[in-house]
C-alpha positions as CSV (number, residue, x, y, z in Angstrom):
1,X,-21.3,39.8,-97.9
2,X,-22.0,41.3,-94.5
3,X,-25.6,40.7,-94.6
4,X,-24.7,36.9,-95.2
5,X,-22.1,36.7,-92.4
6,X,-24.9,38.7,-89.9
7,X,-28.0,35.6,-91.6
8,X,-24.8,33.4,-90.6
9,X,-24.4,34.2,-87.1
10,X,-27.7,34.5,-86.5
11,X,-28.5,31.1,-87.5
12,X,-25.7,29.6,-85.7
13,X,-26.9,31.2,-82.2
14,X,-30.1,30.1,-82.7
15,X,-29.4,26.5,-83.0
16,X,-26.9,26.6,-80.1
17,X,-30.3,28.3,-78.0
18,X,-31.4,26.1,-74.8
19,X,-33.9,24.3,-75.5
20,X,-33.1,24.3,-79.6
21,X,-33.7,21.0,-80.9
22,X,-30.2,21.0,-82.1
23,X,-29.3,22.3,-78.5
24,X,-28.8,19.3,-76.7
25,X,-30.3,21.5,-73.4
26,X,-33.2,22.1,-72.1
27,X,-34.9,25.8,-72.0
28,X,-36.1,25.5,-68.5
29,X,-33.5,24.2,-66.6
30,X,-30.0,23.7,-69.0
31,X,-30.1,19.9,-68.4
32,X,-28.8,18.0,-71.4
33,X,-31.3,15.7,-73.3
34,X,-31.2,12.9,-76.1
35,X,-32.2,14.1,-79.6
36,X,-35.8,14.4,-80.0
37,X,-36.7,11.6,-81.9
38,X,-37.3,12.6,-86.2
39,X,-40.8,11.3,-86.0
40,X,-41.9,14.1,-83.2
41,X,-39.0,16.8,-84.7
42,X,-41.2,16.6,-88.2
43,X,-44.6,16.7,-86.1
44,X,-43.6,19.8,-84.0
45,X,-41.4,22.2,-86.4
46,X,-39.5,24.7,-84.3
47,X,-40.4,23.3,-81.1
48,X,-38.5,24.5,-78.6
49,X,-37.7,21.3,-75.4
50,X,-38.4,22.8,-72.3
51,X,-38.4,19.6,-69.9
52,X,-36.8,15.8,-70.4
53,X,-37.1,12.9,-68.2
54,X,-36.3,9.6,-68.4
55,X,-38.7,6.4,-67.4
56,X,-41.2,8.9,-66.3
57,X,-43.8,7.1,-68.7
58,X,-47.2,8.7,-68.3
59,X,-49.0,5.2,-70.1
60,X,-46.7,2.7,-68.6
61,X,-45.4,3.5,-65.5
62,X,-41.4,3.8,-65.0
63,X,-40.9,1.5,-67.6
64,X,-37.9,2.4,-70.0
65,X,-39.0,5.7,-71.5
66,X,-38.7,8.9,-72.6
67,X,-40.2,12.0,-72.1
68,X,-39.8,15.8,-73.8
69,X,-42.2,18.6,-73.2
70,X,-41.8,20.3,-76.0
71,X,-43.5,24.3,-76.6
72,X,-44.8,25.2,-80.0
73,X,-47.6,27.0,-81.2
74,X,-51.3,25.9,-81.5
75,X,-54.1,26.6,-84.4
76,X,-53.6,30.3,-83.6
77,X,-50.1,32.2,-83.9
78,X,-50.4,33.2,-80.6
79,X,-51.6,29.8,-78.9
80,X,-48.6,28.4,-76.5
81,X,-49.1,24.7,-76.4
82,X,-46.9,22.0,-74.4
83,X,-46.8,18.9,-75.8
84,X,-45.3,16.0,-73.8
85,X,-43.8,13.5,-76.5
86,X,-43.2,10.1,-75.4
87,X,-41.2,7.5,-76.2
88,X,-41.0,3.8,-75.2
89,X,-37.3,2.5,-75.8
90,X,-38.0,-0.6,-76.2
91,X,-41.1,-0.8,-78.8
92,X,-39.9,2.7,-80.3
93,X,-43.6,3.7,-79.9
94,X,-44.0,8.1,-79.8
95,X,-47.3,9.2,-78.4
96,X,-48.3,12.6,-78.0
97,X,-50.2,14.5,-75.0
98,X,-51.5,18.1,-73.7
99,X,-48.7,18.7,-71.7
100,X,-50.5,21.1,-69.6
101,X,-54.2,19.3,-69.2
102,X,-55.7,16.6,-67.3
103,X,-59.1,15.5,-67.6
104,X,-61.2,13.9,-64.6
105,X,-64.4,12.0,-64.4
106,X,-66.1,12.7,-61.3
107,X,-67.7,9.9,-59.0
108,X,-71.5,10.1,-59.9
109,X,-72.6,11.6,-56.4
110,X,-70.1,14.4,-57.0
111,X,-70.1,17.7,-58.4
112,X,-67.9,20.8,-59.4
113,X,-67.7,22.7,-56.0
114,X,-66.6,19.4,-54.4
115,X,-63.9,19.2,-57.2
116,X,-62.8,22.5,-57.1
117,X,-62.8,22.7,-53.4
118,X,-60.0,19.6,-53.8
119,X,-58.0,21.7,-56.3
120,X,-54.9,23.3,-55.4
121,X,-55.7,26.9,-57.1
122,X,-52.2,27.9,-57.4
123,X,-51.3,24.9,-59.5
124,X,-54.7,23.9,-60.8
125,X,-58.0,24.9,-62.4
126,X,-61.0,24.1,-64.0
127,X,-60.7,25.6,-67.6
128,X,-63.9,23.4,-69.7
129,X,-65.7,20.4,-69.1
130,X,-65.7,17.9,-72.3
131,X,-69.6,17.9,-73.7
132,X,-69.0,14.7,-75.1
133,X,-67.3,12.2,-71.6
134,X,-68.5,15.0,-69.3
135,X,-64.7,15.0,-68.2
136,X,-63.7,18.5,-66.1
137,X,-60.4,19.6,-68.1
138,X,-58.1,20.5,-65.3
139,X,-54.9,23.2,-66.6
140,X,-51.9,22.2,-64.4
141,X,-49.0,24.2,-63.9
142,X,-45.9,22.1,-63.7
143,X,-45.4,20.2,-66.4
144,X,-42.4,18.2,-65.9
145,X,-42.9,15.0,-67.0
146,X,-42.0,14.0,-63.3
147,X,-44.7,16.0,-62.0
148,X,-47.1,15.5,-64.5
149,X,-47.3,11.4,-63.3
150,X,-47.0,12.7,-59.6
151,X,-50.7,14.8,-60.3
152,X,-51.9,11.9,-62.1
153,X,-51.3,9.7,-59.2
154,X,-52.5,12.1,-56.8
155,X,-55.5,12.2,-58.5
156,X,-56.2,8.8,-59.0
157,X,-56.0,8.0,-55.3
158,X,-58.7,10.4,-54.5
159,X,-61.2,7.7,-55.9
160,X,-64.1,9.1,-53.6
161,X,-64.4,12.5,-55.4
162,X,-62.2,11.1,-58.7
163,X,-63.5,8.5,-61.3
164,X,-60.8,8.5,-63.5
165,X,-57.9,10.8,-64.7
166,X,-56.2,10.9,-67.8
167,X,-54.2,12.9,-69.7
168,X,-55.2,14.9,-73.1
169,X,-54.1,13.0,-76.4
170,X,-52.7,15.3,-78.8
171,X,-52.8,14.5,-82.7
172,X,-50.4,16.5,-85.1
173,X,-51.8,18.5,-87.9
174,X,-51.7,16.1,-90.5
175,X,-49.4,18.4,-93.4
């Protein structure tokens, strides 16, 4: 009986845990944030919501949208991955991205000094290059969904060393 009132407690302090999906607050910073929608909940079990933002929309601008970066795990047990889920209000559309990546096309004349030499090393880095669109991937460090769009902007203005920017698409493991 003890051992089911201490499973009990447990449970219940778990759910009421920042950043819980059941929570209703962030991990990072406390703020409160709508119900991750059941599509993305299902796709990311035990995902813990570190950032929300509203009509921060990484595909479409401000428009009405929003945004969780959520932590789970990756293929290995030990793998932290961020996943920014977003959602479109008004078409219901959920898309999934690498919270933490950005990849960049250089301008043909360019090359990876020039690009590194434009990084901010405290914030970003180089981690791989895509074999296949000859992208750099670029790790960032904040990963608000607010801050995310700001480097993606900032990075698509720099069209002299910069081609294109994008963020990662992320696919769920399909279960």
């Amino acid at each position: 009986m003890l051992v089911r009132y201490a499973f009990n407690q447990k449970e219940i302090k778990a759910k009421e845990r920042p950043g819980n999906y059941d929570s209703g607050r962030t991990a990072a910073d406390q703020k409160a944030f709508p119900p991750l929608p059941f599509e993305a909940q299902k796709d990311l079990p035990h995902g813990i919501v570190v950032f929300h933002d509203y009509n921060q929309s990484i595909l479409n601008g401000s428009e009405n949208s929003s945004s969780w970066v959520v932590e789970t795990t990756g293929n290995f047990r030990s793998e932290r991955l961020f996943v920014l889920v977003e959602k479109n209000i008004q078409s219901g559309s959920i898309d999934y991205f690498r919270a933490s990546e950005i990849y960049l096309l250089l301008q043909p004349e360019k090359n990876t000094a020039q690009l590194e030499f434009y990084l901010d090393e405290r914030i970003q880095r180089v981690i791989g290059k895509n074999s296949k669109t000859h992208e750099f991937i670029i790790q960032i460090k904040d990963i608000k969904p607010i801050e995310i769009r700001k480097t993606l902007q900032l990075f698509r203005k720099n069209s002299s060393l910069i081609a294109k920017a994008r963020v990662a698409p992320w696919q769920p493991l399909k279960r």
